[in-house]
Every structure is written in structure tokens, then in C-alpha cells.
N, C-alpha and C positions, 0 to 999 in steps of 0.2 A: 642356425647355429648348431654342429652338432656338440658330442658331448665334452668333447675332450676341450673346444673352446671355450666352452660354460662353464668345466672345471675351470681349467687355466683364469676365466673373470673369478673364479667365486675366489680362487687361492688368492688372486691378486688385490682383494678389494673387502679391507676389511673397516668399519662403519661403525664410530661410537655413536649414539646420541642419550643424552641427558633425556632424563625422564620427567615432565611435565608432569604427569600421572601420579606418581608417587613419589615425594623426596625422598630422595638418599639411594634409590635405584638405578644405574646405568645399562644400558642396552648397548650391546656389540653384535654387531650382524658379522658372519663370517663364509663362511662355504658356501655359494648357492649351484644345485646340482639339477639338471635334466637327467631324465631316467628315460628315457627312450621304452627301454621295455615295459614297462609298466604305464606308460606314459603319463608321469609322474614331477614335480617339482618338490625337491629338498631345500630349506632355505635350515643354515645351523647359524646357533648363535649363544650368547651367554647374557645372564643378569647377574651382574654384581650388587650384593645388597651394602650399602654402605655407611648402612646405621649398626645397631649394639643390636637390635630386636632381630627376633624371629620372623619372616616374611611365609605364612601359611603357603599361601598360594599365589604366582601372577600369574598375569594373563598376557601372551603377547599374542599381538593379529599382523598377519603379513598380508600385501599385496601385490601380486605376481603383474609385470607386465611386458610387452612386446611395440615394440613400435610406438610406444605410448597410451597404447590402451590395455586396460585392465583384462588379463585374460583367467586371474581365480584370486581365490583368498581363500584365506583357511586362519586358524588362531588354534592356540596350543595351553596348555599352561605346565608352569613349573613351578615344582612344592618342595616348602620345608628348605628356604634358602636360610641360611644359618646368619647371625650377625657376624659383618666383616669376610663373610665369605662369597664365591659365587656359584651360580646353578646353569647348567647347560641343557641344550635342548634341541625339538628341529621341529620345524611346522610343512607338512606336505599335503600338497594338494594335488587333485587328478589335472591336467589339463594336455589335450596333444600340440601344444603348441611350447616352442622352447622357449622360453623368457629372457629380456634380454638385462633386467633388473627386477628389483625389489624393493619395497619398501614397506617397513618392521614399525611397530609401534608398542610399547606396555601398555597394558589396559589396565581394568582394576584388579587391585589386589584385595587378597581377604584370610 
């Protein structure tokens, strides 16, 4: 896949999932990008917090794959999500191989 394919899936395929992990948090997966020069995976995404509280810190982990097997992971976190508000972010990992999805999870919060 080169890059401009992997844009084209990332624009094209954007991914809620409800958070097990934490009530009242929502996960959006959005852009996922190959970087060729760096040889490199950007996956962007948002956490909506959808309680009244203050959300310190979450933690999301992503895992990169190609063909079906797992070719990196990396986890990220994003702080100081406000109540009713959301926070943006991006998780990157090294890998030379272009991915052909993703899959994103929130971990804990704290």
C-alpha cells in the first residue's frame, strides 16, 4: 500500500467504540497514516469524556496490522480531558511495513 492509499483508508474510515474501560468515555479512531520516510505508523483519534468530571489522564493502545498479523503497538496517553468536552491525540509507532488497519482501545484512566 503506498501512502496516498493509506491516507485515502484513514480519511475514509472513521471508527466509534464505546469504552468498556471507563464509563462515560467514547473512542473515535480517525486518520491512519504510513510515513514511509520515517518508516513510521500514525494512527489519530479523539476521547470524548462524557461525564461532568475531570478525566486526568487516559491511556489509549493501538494495534497495527497487515494481512492480519500484528506488525507493532504502541499506546499514547491523553490529559486533562475537561467534563463534556473531548481530547485529541495520535499514537506512532516504528514499523517498515504499511498497515492495512488498526485497532485502538482506552486503557486506564487515572
Amino acid at each position: 500500500m503506498n501512502i496516498r492509499a493509506g491516507t485515502l483508508i484513514g480519511l475514509l474510515i472513521f471508527i466509534t467504540y464505546p469504552s468498556s474501560a471507563q464509563q462515560g468515555l467514547t473512542l473515535t479512531v480517525g486518520q491512519l497514516d504510513y510515513l514511509q520516510s520515517v518508516q513510521g505508523i500514525e494512527q489519530h483519534f479523539s476521547v470524548k469524556n462524557q461525564t461532568q468530571s475531570v478525566i486526568g489522564s487516559v491511556m489509549v493502545s493501538c494495534g497495527f496490522f497487515s494481512n492480519g498479523q500484528l506488525i507493532a503497538a504502541e499506546r499514547t496517553l491523553v490529559e486533562n480531558i475537561a467534563g463534556s468536552a473531548t481530547g485529541f491525540g495520535k499514537v506512532f509507532a516504528f514499523s517498515n511495513i504499511s498497515p492495512d488497519r488498526t485497532q485502538c482501545r482506552i486503557g486506564p484512566t487515572f
